[in-house]
C-alpha positions as CSV (number, residue, x, y, z in Angstrom):
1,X,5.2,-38.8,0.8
2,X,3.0,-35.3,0.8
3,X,3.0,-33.0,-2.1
4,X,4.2,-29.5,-1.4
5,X,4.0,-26.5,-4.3
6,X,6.2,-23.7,-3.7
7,X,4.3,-20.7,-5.3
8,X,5.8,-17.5,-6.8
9,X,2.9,-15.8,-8.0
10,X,4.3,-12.2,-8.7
11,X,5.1,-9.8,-11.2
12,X,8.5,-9.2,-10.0
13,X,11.4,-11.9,-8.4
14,X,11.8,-9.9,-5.2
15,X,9.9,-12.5,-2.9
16,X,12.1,-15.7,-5.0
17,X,14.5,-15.9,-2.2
18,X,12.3,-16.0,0.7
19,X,10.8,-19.5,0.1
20,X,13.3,-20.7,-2.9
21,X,16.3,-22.3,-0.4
22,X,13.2,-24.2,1.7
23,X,12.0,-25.6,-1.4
24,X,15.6,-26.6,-2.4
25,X,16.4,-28.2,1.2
26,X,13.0,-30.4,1.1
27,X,14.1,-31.3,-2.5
28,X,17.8,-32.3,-0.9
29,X,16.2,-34.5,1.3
30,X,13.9,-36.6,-0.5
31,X,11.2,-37.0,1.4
32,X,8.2,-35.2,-0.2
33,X,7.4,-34.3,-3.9
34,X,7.9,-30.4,-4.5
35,X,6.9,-28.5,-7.3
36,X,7.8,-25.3,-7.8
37,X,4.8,-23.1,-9.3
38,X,5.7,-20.0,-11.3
39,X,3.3,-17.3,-13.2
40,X,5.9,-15.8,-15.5
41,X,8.8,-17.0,-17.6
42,X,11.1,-14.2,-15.7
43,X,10.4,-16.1,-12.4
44,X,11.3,-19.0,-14.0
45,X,14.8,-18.0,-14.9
46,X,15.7,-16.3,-11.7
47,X,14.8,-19.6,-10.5
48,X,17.3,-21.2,-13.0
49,X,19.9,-18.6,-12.1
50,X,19.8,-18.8,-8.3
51,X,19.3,-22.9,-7.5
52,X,21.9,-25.3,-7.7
53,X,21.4,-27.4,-10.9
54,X,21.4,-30.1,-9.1
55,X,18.7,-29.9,-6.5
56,X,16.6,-27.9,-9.2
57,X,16.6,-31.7,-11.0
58,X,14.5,-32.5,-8.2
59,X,11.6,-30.9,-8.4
60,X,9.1,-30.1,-11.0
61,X,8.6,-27.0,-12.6
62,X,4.9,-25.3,-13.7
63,X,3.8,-22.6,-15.1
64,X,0.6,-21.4,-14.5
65,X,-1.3,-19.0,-16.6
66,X,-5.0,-18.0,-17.2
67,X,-7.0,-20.6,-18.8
68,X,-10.3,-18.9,-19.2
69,X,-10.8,-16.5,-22.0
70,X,-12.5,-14.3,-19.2
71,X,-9.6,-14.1,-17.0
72,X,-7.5,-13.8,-19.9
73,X,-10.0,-10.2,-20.8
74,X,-9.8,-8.8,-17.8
75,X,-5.9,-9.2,-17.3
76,X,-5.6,-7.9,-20.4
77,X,-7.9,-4.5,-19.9
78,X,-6.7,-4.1,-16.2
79,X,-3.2,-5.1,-15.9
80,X,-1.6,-1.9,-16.4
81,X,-3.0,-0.5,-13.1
82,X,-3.3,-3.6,-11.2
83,X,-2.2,-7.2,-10.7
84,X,-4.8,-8.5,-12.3
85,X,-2.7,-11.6,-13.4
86,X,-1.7,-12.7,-9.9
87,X,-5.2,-12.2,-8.7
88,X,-6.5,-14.1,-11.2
89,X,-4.5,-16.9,-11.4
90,X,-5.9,-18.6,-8.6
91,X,-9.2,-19.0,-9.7
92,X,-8.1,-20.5,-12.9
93,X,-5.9,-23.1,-11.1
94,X,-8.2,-24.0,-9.0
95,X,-7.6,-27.6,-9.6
96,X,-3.8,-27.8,-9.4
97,X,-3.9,-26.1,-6.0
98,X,-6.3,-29.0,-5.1
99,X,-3.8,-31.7,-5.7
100,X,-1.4,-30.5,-3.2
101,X,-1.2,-31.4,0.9
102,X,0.6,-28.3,1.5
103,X,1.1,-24.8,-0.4
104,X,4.2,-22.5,0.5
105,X,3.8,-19.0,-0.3
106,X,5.4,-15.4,0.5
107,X,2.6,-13.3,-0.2
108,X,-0.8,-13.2,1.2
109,X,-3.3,-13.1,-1.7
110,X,-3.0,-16.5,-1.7
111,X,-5.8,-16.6,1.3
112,X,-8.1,-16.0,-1.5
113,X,-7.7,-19.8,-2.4
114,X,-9.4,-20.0,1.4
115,X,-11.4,-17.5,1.9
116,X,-12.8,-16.9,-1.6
117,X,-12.6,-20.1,-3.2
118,X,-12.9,-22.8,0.0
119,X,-10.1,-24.7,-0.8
120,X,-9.8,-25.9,2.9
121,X,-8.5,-29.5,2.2
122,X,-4.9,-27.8,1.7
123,X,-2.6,-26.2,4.1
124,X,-1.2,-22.6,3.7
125,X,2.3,-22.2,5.0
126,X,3.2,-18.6,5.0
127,X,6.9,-17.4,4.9
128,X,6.5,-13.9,4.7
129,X,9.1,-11.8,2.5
130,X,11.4,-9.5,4.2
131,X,11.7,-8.3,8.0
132,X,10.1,-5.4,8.1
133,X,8.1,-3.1,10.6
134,X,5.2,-2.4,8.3
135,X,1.7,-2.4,9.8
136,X,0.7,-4.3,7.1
137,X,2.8,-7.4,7.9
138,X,1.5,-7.5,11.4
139,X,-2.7,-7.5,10.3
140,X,-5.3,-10.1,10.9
141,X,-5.1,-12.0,7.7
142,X,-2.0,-13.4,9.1
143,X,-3.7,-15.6,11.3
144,X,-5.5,-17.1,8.4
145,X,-2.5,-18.9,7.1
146,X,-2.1,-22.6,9.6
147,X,1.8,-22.0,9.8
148,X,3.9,-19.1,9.4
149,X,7.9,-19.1,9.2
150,X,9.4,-16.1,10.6
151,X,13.1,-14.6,10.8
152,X,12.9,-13.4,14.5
153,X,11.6,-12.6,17.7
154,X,10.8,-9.1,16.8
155,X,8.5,-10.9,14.4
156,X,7.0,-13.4,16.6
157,X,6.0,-11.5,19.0
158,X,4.3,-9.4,17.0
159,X,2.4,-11.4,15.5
160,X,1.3,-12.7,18.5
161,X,0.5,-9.3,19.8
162,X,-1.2,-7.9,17.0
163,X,-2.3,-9.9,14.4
164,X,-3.9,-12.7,17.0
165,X,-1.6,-15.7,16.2
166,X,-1.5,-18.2,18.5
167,X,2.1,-19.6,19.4
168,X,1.8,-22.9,17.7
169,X,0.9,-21.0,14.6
170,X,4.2,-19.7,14.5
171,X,7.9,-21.6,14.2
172,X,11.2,-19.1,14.3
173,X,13.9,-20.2,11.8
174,X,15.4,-17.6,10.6
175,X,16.4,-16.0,7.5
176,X,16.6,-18.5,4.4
177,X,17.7,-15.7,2.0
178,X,20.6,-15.4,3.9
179,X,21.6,-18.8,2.7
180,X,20.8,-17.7,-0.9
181,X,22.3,-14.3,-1.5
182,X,24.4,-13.3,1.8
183,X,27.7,-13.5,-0.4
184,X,26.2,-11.6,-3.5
185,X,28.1,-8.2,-4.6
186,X,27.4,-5.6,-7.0
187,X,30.5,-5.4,-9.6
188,X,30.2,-1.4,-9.7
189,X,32.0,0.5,-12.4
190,X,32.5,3.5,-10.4
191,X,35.5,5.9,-12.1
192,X,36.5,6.5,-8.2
193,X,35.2,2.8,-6.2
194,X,37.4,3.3,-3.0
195,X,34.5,6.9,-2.1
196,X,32.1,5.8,0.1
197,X,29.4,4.1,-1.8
198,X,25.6,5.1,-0.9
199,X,22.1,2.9,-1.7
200,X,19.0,4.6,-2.2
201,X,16.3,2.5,-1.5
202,X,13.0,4.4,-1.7
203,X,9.7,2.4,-0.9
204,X,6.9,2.5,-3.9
205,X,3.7,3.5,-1.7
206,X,3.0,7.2,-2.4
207,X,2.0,7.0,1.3
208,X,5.1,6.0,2.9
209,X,7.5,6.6,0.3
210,X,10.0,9.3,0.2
211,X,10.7,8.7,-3.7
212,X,7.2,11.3,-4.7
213,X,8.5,14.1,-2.5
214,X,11.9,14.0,-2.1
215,X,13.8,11.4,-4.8
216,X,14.6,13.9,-7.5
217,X,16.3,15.9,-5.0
218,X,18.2,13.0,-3.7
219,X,19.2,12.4,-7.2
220,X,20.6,15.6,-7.6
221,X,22.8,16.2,-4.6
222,X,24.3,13.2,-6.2
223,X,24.9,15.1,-9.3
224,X,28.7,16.8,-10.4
225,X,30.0,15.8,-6.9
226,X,32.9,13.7,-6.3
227,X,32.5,12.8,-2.5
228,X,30.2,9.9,-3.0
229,X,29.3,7.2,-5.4
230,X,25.7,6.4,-5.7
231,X,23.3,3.4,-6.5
232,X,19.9,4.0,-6.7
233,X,17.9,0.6,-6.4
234,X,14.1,1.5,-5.4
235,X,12.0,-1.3,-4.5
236,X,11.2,-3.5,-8.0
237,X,7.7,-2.3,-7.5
238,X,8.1,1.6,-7.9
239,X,8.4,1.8,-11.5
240,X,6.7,-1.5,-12.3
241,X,3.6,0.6,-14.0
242,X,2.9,4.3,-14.6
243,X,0.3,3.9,-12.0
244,X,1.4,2.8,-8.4
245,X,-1.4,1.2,-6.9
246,X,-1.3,0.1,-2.7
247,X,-3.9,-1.6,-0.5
248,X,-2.1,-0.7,2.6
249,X,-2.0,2.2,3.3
250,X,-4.8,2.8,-0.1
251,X,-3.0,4.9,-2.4
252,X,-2.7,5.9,-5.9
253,X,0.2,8.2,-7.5
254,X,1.5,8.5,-11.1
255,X,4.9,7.8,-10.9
256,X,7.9,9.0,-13.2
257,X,11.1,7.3,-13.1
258,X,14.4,9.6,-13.2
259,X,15.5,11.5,-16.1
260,X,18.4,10.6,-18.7
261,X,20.9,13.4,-17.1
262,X,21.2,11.2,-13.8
263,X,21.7,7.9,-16.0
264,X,24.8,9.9,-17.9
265,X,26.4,10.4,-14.3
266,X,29.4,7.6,-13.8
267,X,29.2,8.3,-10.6
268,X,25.3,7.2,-10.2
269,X,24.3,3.7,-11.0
270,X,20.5,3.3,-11.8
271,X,18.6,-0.1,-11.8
272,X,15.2,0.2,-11.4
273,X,14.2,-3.1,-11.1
274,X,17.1,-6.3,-12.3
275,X,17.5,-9.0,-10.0
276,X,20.5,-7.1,-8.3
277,X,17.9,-4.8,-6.7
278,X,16.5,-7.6,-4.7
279,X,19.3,-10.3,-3.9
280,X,21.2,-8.2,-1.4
281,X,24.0,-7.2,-4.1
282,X,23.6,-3.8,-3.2
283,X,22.7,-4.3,0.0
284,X,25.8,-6.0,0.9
285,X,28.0,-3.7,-0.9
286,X,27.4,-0.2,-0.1
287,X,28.3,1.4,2.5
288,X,25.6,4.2,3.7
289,X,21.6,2.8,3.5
290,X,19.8,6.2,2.5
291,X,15.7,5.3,2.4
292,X,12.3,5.2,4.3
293,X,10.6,2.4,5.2
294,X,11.6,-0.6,3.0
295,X,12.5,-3.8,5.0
296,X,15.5,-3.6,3.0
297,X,17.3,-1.9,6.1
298,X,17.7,-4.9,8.1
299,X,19.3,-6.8,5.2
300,X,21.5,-3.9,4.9
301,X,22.0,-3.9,8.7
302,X,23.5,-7.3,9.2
303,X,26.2,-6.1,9.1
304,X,25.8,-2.7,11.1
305,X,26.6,0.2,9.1
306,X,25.7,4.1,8.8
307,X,22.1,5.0,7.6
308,X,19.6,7.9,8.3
309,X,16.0,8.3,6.5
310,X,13.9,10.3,4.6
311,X,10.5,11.6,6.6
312,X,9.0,12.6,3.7
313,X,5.6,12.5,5.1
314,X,6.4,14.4,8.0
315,X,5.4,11.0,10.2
316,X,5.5,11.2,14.5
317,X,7.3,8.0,14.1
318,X,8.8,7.6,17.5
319,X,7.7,5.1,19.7
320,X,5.8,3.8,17.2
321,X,6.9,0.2,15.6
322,X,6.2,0.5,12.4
323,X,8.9,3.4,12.1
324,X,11.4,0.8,14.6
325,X,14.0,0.5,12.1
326,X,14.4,4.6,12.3
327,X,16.2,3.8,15.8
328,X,19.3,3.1,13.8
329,X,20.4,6.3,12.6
330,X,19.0,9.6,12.1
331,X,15.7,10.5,10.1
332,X,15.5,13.5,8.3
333,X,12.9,16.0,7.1
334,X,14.1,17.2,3.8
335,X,16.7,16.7,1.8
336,X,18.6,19.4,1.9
337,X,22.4,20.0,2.0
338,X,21.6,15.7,1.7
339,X,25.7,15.5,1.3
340,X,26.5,17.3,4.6
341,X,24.0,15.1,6.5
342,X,25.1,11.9,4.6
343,X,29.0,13.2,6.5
344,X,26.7,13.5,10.0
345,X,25.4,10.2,9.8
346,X,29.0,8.6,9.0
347,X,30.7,10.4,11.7
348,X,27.9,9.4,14.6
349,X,27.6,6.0,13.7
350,X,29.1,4.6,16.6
351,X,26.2,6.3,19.0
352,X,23.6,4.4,16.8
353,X,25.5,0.6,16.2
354,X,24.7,-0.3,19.5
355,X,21.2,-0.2,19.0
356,X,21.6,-1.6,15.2
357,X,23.3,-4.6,16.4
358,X,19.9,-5.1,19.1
359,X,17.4,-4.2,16.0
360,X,19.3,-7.0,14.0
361,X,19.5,-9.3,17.0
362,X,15.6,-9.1,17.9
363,X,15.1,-9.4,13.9
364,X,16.9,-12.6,12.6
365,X,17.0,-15.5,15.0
366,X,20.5,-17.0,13.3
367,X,22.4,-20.1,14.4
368,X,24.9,-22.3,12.7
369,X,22.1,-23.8,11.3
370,X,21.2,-22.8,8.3
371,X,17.9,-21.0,8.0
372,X,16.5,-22.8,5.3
373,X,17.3,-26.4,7.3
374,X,15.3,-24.9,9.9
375,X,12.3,-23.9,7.7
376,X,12.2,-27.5,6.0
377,X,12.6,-28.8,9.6
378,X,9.8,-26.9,10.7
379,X,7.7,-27.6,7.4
380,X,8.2,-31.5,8.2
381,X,7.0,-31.0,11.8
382,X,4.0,-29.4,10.8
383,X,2.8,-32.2,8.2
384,X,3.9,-35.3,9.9
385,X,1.9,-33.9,12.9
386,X,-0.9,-32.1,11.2
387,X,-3.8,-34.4,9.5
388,X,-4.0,-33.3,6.0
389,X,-6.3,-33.5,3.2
C-alpha cells in the first residue's frame, strides 16, 4: 500500500476540483492511504462541502502551516503582495512531504520541493487546473513533474510540442471536475430570470486581462438596461489583494474592484470570489460567456453557446494558440455599444458552433468513464510500475 498526499496549497479553492474527485476515487477503492493536505481552513471546508461524507471518512485530513518563526515573519511582512504563504510552506514541511511515495498537485510551485529543496525520493503527479491555451501552461517546467494528467488532446500534444514531454510522461483522462460540479447552478434572483443571462469572466493579469482597461465599461452597459441580466464572476484571483502580482507574463497593477452603484443593480449579480465563481455554477447557467483569456471558456463551452471577447490589449491573436479559444465567437476591440455586439454574437452563433463543438472535442477527451476513474486508473499504473522511494 503507497502513500499518496493530495495537496491544495493555495490562497483560493479554484484548483479544489481538479485533483479533489481523483483523491476521492483512490479513497473508494482502498488500495493506497491518501491524505489530503490543505494550507488554509477555507480549503478545508470547501473540501467538506464538495466530497461525499462518506469517502471523505477515508482519508486523512492536514493542515499545514509555517512552523518556523522566520517563515512565519516573512509571510507576515510580504503576504499582501505576494504568496508568500504558499511559497513558504514547502520548506517548512519539508518532512511531511518526505513521508509520501507519491504527491498530487494542481499547481506548479510545487517543483520547488525538487528543484529547490531535492526531495527526489518522491514522485510529482501533476494535474494541471483548467484547459486553457495560456503559454504558461505549455512551458518547460512541465516536464519536471514524472506524470501529468491531462483533459485532452489539444493538451497533449502540446505538451509534447512545446514544453518537451515525452509521451509516457503524459496519460489523457479527461476532465475530473466534470464529475464534481457539471450539475452545479447558480440560484439567481434576477427581477426578470427568463432575459438572457450573461457571465463576465475577466482574467486577473494586467497583461492579458480585459478587467484594467475595459471592465468598468462592461459594467456599465449593464447598468439601467432591461435586455440582459448580468453576473460578473472574475477569476478568484483579481481582487484577492490590492496588488495583482503575475509571473507569467511579469506584471504588476493596482487593482480596484467595482463600485457600490453596480452592486445596487438587481439586474447585476457581483461575486468576486465565493466558491460559485469557480465550480461551474455560473458557467453552467448563463447563457452568453463575455471575457478574455480565462480557461473558463471551455467549461462554459461544453455545452456550445454564444461568446465573443474582450481584446483589450489590442493582441494579433490569430493563428496564434494561446488566443485558440478566440475561434469560437467574435473578439472585440472595445467595448462600445457592448449591448448591440452582445445581440451580434447571439444572432451568429450558428457560424461559430461548428468550430466550438471541435475546440471542446480536441479539449476534453470524455467517455462513459468517468474522468476521475481514469485519473486514479492512471495514478495506479504509474506507481505499481514506477520504482518508488
Amino acid at each position: 500500500m503507497k502513500r499518496i498526499c493530495f495537496l491544495f496549497n493555495h490562497d483560493q479553492t479554484h484548483q479544489l476540483a481538479h485533483s479533489l474527485p481523483i483523491a476521492l476515487a483512490l479513497a473508494a477503492r482502498g488500495e493506497h492511504r491518501i491524505t489530503l493536505a490543505f494550507a488554509r481552513e477555507a480549503i478545508r471546508r470547501e473540501i467538506e462541502r464538495q466530497a461525499d461524507p462518506a469517502l471523505l471518512a477515508r482519508v486523512e485530513l492536514v493542515h499545514l502551516t509555517l512552523r518556523s518563526g522566520t517563515s512565519q515573519a516573512l509571510a507576515g511582512a510580504l503576504e499582501r503582495l505576494v504568496p508568500a504563504t504558499k511559497l513558504l510552506i514547502y520548506r517548512d514541511n519539508l518532512a511531511f512531504f518526505a513521508n509520501f511515495d507519491a504527491v498530487v498537485v494542481s499547481e506548479k510551485t510545487s517543483l520547488l520541493l525538487k528543484t529547490r529543496y531535492g526531495l527526489d525520493t518522491v514522485k510529482l503527479i501533476h494535474t494541471r487546473h483548467g484547459a486553457g491555451d495560456r503559454a504558461i501552461g505549455f512551458n518547460p517546467e512541465s516536464a519536471k513533474f514524472d506524470l501529468v494528467l491531462v483533459s485532452g488532446p489539444k493538451i497533449r500534444d502540446r505538451l509534447i510540442a512545446e514544453a518537451g514531454l515525452r509521451a509516457d510522461q503524459i496519460a489523457l483522462v479527461g476532465y475530473p471536475k466534470f464529475d464534481l460540479c457539471a450539475h452545479n447552478r447558480f440560484a439567481d434572483s434576477f427581477p426578470a430570470p427568463e432575459r438572457p443571462t450573461v457571465i463576465y469572466n475577466p482574467h486577473p493579469s494586467p497583461k492579458l486581462s480585459s478587467w484594467f482597461r475595459h471592465g468598468a465599461q462592461v459594467l456599465e452597459a449593464f447598468r439601467n438596461q432591461d435586455r440582459y441580466n448580468l453576473i460578473f464572476a472574475p477569476h478568484v484571483m483579481l481582487f484577492e489583494r490590492k496588488w495583482v502580482v503575475t509571473v507569467d507574463p511579469p506584471s504588476l497593477a493596482r487593482v480596484t474592484p467595482p463600485g457600490p452603484e453596480f452592486a445596487r443593480q438587481p439586474r447585476i449579480h457581483i461575486d468576486t470570489g465565493s466558491s460559485a465563481s469557480s465550480d461551474m455554477s455560473y458557467t453552467n447557467s448563463a447563457d452568453i460567456y463575455l471575457g478574455d483569456v480565462s480557461s473558463q471558456i471551455y467549461e462554459f463551452l461544453r455545452e456550445p453557446r454564444p461568446c465573443l471577447f474582450l481584446n483589450s490589449h489590442l493582441v494579433n491573436w490569430r493563428g496564434d494558440a494561446n488566443y485558440l479559444h478566440w475561434q469560437a465567437g467574435p473578439v472585440l476591440e472595445s467595448a462600445g455599444n457592448l449591448l448591440d455586439k452582445i445581440d451580434a454574437a447571439i444572432a451568429s452563433h450558428p457560424d461559430y458552433a461548428p468550430r466550438q463543438q471541435a475546440l471542446i472535442d480536441a479539449t476534453f477527451s470524455l467517455s462513459a468513464r468517468p474522468s476521475a476513474e481514469r485519473a486514479a486508473d492512471a495514478i495506479t499504473a504509474f506507481i505499481e510500475r514506477t520504482p518508488l522511494g
